[in-house]
KOLVOTI-113528 format. One line per 5 residues: number of its first residue (from 1); their letters; for each residue x, y, z of C-alpha. Coordinates in Angstrom, 1 decimal. Layout:
BEGIN
NUM = a = X:Y:Z ~ ...
This chain:
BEGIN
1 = xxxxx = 0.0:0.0:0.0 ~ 1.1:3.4:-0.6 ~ 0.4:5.7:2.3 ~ 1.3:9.8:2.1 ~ 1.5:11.6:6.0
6 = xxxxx = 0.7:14.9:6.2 ~ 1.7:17.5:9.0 ~ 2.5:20.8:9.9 ~ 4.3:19.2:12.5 ~ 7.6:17.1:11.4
11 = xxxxx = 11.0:17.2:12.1 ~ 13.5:19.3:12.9 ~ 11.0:20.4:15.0 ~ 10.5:17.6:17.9 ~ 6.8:17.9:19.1
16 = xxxxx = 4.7:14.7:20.5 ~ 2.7:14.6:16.4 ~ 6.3:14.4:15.1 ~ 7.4:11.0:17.3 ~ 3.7:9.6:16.6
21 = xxxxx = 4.8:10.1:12.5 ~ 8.4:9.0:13.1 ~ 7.1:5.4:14.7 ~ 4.0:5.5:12.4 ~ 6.4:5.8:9.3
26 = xxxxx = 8.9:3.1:10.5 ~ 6.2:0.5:11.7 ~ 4.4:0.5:8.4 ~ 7.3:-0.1:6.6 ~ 8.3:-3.1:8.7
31 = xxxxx = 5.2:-4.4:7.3 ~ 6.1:-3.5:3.7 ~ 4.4:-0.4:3.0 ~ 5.7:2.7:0.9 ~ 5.4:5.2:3.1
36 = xxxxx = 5.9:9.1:2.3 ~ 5.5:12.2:4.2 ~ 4.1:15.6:3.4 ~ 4.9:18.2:5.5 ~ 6.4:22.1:5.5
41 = xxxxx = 10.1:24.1:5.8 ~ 10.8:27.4:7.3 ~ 11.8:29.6:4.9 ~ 13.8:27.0:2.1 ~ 12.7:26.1:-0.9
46 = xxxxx = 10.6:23.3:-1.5 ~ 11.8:20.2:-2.1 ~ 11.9:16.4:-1.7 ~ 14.2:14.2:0.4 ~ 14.7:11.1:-1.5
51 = xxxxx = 16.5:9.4:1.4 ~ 13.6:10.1:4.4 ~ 10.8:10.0:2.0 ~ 9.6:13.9:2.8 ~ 8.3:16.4:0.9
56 = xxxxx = 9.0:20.1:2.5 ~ 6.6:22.2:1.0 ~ 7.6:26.0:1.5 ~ 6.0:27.9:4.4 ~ 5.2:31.2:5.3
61 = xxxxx = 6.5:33.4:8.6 ~ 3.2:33.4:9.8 ~ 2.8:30.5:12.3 ~ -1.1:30.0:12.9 ~ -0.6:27.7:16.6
66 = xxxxx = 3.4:27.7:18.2 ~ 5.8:25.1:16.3 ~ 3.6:24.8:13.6 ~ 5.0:25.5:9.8 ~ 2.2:26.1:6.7
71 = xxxxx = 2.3:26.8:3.4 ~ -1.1:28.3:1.8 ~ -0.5:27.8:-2.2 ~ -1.6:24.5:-2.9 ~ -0.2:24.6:-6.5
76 = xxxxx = 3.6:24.0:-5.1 ~ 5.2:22.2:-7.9 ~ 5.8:19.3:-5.9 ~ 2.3:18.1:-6.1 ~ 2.6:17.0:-9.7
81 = xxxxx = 5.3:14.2:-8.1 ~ 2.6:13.3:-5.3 ~ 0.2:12.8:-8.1 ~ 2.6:10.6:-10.1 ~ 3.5:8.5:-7.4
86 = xxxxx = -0.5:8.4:-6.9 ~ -0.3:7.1:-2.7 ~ -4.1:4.9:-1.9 ~ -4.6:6.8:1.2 ~ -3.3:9.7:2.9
91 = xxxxx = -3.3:10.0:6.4 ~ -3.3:13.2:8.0 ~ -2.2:14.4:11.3 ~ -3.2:18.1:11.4 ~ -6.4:19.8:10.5
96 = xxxxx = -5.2:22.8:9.6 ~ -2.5:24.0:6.6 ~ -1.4:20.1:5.4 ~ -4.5:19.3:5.4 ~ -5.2:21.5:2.5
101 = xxxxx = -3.0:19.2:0.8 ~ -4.3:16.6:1.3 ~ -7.6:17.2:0.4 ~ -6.7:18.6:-2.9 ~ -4.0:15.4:-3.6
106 = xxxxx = -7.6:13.4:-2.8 ~ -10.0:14.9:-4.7 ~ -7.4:14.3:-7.9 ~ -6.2:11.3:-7.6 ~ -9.5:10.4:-5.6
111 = xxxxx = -8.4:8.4:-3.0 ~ -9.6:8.4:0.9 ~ -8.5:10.5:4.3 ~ -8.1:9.1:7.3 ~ -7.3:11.5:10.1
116 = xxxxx = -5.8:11.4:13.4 ~ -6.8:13.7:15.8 ~ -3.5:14.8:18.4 ~ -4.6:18.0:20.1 ~ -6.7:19.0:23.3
121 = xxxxx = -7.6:22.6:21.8 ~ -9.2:23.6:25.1 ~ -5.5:23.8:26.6 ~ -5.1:26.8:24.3 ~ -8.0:28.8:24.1
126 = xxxxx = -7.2:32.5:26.2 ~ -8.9:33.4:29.5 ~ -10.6:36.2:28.5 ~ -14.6:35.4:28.3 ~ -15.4:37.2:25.2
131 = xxxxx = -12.2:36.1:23.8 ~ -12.4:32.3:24.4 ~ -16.1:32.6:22.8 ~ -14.9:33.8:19.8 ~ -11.9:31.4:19.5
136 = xxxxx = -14.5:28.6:20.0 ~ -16.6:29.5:17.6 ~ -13.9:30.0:14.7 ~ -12.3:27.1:15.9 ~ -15.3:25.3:15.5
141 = xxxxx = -15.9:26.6:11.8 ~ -12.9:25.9:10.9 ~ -12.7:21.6:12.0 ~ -16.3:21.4:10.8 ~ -15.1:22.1:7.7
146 = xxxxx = -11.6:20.6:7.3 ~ -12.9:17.5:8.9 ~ -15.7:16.2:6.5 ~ -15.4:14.5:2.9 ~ -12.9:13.0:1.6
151 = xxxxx = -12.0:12.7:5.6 ~ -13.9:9.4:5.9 ~ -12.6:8.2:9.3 ~ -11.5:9.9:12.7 ~ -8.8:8.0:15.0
156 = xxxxx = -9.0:8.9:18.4 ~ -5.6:7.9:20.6 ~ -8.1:8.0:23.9 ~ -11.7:8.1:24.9 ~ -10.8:11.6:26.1
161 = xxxxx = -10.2:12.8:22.4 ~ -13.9:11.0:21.1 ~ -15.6:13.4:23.9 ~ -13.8:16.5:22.1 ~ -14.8:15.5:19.1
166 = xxxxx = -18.1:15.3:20.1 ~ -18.1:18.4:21.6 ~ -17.7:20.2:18.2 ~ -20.5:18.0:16.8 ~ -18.3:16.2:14.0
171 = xxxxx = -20.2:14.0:12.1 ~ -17.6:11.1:10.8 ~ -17.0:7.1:12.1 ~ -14.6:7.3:14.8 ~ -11.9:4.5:15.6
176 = xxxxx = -10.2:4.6:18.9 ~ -6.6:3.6:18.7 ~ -3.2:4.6:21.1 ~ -0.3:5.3:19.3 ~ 1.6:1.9:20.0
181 = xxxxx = 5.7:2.6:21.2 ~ 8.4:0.7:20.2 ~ 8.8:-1.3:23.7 ~ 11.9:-2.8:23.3 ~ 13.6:0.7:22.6
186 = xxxxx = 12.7:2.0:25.6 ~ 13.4:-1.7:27.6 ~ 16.8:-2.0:26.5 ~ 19.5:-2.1:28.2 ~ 21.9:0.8:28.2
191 = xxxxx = 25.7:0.3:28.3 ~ 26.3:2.8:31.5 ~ 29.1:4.5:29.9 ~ 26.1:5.9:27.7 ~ 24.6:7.0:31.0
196 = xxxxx = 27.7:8.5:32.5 ~ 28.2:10.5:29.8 ~ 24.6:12.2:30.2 ~ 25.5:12.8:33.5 ~ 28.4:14.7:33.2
201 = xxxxx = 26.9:16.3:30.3 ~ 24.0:17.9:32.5 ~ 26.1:18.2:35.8 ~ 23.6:15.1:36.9 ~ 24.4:14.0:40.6
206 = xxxxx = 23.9:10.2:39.9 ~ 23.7:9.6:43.8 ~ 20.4:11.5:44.0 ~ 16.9:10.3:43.6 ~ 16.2:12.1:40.2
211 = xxxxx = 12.7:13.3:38.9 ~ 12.4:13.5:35.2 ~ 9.8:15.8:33.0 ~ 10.0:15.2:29.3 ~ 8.1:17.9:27.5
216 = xxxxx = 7.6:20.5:24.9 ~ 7.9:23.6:27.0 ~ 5.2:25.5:26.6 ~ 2.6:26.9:29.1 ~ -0.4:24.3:28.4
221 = xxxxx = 1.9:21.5:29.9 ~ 2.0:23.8:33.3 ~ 5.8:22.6:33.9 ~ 6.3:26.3:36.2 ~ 4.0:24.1:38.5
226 = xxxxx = 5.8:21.6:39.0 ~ 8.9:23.6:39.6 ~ 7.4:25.1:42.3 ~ 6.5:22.0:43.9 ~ 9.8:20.4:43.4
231 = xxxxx = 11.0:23.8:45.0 ~ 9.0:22.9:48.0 ~ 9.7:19.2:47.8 ~ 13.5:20.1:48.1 ~ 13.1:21.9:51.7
236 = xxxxx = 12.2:18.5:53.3 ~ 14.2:16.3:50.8 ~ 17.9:17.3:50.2 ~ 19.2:15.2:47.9 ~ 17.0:15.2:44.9
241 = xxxxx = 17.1:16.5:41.4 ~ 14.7:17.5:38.7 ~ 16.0:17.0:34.9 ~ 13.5:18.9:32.5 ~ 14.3:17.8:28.5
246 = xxxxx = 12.8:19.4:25.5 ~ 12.7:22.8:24.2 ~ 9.9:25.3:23.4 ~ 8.2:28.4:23.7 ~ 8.5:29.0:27.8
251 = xxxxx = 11.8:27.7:28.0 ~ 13.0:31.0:29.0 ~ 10.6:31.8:31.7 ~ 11.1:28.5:33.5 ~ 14.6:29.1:33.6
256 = xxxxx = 13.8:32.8:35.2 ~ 11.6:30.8:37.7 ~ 14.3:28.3:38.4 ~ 16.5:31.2:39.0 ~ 14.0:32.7:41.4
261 = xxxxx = 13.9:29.8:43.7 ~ 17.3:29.5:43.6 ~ 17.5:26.2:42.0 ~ 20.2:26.0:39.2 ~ 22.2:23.6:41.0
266 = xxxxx = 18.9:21.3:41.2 ~ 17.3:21.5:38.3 ~ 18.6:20.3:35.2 ~ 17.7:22.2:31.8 ~ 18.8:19.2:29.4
271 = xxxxx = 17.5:21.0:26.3 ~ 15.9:19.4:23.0 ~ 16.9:15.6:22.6 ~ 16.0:13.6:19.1 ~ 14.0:10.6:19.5
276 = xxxxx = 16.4:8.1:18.8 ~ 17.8:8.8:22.4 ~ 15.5:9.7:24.7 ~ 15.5:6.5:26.2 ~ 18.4:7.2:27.5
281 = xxxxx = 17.4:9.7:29.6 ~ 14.4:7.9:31.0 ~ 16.9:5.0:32.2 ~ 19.0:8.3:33.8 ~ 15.9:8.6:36.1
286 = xxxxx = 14.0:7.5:38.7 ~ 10.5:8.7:38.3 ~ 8.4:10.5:35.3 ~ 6.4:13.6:36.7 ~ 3.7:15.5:34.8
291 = xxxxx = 0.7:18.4:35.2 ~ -0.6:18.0:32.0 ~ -3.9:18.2:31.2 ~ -3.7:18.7:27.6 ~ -2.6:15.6:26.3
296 = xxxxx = -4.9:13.1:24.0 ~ -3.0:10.4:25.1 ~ 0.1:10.7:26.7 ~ 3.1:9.2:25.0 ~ 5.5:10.3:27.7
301 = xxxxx = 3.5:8.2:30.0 ~ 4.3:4.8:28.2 ~ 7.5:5.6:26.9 ~ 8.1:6.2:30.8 ~ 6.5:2.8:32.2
306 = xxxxx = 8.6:1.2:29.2 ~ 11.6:2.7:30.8 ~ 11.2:1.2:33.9 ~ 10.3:3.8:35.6 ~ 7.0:4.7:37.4
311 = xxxxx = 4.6:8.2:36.8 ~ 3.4:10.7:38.9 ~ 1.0:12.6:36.7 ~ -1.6:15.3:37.5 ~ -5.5:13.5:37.2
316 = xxxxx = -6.7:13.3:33.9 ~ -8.7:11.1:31.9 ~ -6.8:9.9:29.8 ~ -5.1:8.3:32.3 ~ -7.6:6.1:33.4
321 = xxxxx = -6.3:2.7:31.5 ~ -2.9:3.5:32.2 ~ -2.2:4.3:35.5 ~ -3.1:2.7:38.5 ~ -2.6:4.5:41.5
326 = xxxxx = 0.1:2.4:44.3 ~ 0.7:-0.4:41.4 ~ 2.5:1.4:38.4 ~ 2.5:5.3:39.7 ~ 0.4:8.0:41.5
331 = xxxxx = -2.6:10.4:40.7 ~ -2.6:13.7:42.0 ~ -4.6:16.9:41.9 ~ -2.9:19.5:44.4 ~ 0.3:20.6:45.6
336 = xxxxx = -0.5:18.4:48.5 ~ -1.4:15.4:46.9 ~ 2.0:15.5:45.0 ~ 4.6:16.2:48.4 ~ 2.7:13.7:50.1
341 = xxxxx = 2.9:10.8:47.4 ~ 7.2:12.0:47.4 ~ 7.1:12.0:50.9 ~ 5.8:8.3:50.6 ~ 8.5:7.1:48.0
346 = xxxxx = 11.3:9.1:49.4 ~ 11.1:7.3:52.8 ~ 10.2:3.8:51.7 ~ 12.6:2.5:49.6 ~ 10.5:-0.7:49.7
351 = xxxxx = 7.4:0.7:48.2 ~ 9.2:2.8:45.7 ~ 10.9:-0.9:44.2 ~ 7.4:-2.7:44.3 ~ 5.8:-0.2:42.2
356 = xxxxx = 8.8:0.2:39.9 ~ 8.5:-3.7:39.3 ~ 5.3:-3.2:38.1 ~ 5.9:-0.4:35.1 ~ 6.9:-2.3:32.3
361 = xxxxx = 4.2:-5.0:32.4 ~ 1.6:-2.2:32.6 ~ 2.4:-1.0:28.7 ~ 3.3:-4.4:27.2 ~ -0.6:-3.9:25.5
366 = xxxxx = 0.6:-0.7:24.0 ~ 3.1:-2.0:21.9 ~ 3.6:-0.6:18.2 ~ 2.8:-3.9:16.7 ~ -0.5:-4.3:18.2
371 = xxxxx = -1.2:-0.8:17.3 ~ -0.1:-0.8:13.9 ~ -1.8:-3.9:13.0 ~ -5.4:-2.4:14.2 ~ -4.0:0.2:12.2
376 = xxxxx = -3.6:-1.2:8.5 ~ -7.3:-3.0:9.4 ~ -9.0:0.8:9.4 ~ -6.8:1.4:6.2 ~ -8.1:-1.5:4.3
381 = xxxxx = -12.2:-0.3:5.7 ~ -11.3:2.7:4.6 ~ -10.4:1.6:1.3 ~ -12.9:-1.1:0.9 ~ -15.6:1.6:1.8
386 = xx = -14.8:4.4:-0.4 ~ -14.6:2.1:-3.8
């Protein structure tokens, strides 16, 4: 089968849509499919990279949502090689400039879309009444009409996605499916020279109990709270360390605020990592922390428990099949919640083991293969339907 991607989100850039691709891409392969992506470039010229399989369309300056690329002309020359290479189903990631694309590259070559739905756009609508009403509402024009024909399918990571769908009254089949991870990555072993070197790299004190967030920084993923509890967590518990990897759009004021508390000795800005080793900083770790609310699903979260290590994540729904609070991780909802369930782990060494054994049999269900299998079923539907 030949499958096209679309995005506004792909690499360089290193968001949560870009990993899903990245494993998408490679999994589908394994299975013998030609795979290609479509996706945009700041500021180059268009062109196609024969080696990856990508075409980077040209985009503008204007960035419509943070980390996003676009490109409005939908006659870019490349097209004409998209139609000559004629995919049998394009599956789209964003709703927004790719998919554009891919609606036009359907409707010529008339072929289905089946769409993935990534983003919790509640996390971003602004505080202001008036304002928030208004995004809403254009926000809801807009998906309404992106996400009908030749869309013919909606897949869902998490029931928590299917209820925002709902929400903006979008009428298409919907297909719940988690984005599988490549388990045996993140299981591996790693040599602990590997691990060594990331320690001296980040001025990481490998005798302390280390706390690990791994996030795009931006202020939806609320890491400034979790700094300030660490800040207070640190007061009663000396030797511990926060390591904070990935890059974004606050990464500046979270420094400021680490500065504030005093903290640069403590926590650890590790900066953007590429996929292919973020494992290793997992198994540099002792525990996954999150106050996200705005994930679909959570990829983190498995990649984490696949590590080895357990997650203490801020209550959310789409945590609900995942975590199970004193077996694999901890819930909480308040500052509270959070220094008492580190008070716990801290002081019983026992209790922190027993739940750690638990983490990597929690995800085995999640693995890519599973996933990608389910997968190519809703292609061939798909298929099967729109003939």
């Amino acid at each position: 089968m030949k499958i096209l991607i679309t995005s506004d989100f792909y690499l360089p850039i290193i968001s949560g849509v870009a990993n899903v691709i990245i494993g998408l891409k490679k999994q589908l392969e394994l299975l013998g499919h030609d795979v290609r992506i479509l996706t945009f470039i700041k500021n180059k010229k268009s062109y196609y990279d024969e080696t990856n399989k990508v075409y980077f369309f040209r985009s503008l300056f204007f960035q419509f949502y943070k980390d996003s690329l676009n490109g409005i002309n939908i006659y870019n020359p490349l097209m004409k090689e998209i139609y000559s290479w004629s995919p049998d189903l394009i599956h789209s990631q964003t709703e927004f400039f790719s998919m554009r694309f891919a609606k036009k590259i359907s409707k010529v070559i008339n072929i289905p879309i089946v769409h993935t739905w990534h983003t919790d756009f509640s996390s971003h609508y602004p505080n202001f009444k008036l304002m928030k009403c208004t995004y809403e509402l254009i926000l809801r024009i807009i998906l309404n009409k992106s996400l009908q024909a030749p869309v013919v399918r909606i897949i869902c990571p998490s029931i928590k996605t299917t209820q925002m769908i709902n929400s903006f009254n979008i009428k298409l089949p919907i297909s719940v499916l988690p984005s599988g991870i490549n388990l045996n990555h993140f299981a591996a072993k790693i040599p602990q020279k590997e691990i060594n070197e990331i320690f001296k790299k980040n001025n990481i004190n490998k005798e302390y109990f280390r706390l690990i967030i791994l996030s795009r920084l931006a202020k939806e993923k609320r890491i400034d709270k979790l700094i300030i509890y660490f800040s207070k967590l640190k007061k009663l518990h000396n030797n511990i360390q926060l390591l904070i990897v990935g890059d974004g759009p606050v990464k500046k004021n979270l420094e400021n605020l680490t500065h504030e508390l005093n903290l640069e000795n403590d926590i650890k800005f590790c900066g953007s990592v590429v996929p292919e080793v973020v494992n290793k900083y997992y198994k540099c770790s002792n525990i996954f922390i999150s106050a996200s609310q705005s994930e679909t699903q959570g990829l983190t979260y498995y990649e984490a428990l696949a590590s080895g290590i357990p997650i203490v994540c801020k209550n959310d729904i789409v945590l609900n099949d995942l975590l199970i609070n004193g077996h694999n991780g901890y819930s909480f909802d308040t500052e509270e919640d959070f220094l008492e369930i580190f008070n716990k782990l801290l002081k019983n060494k026992d209790l922190y083991e027993k739940i750690q054994n638990n983490t990597t049999k929690s995800v085995e269900k999640y693995s890519a293969e599973n996933s990608i299998n389910k997968l190519v079923s809703i292609y061939n539907d798909c298929l099967l339907n729109s003939k």
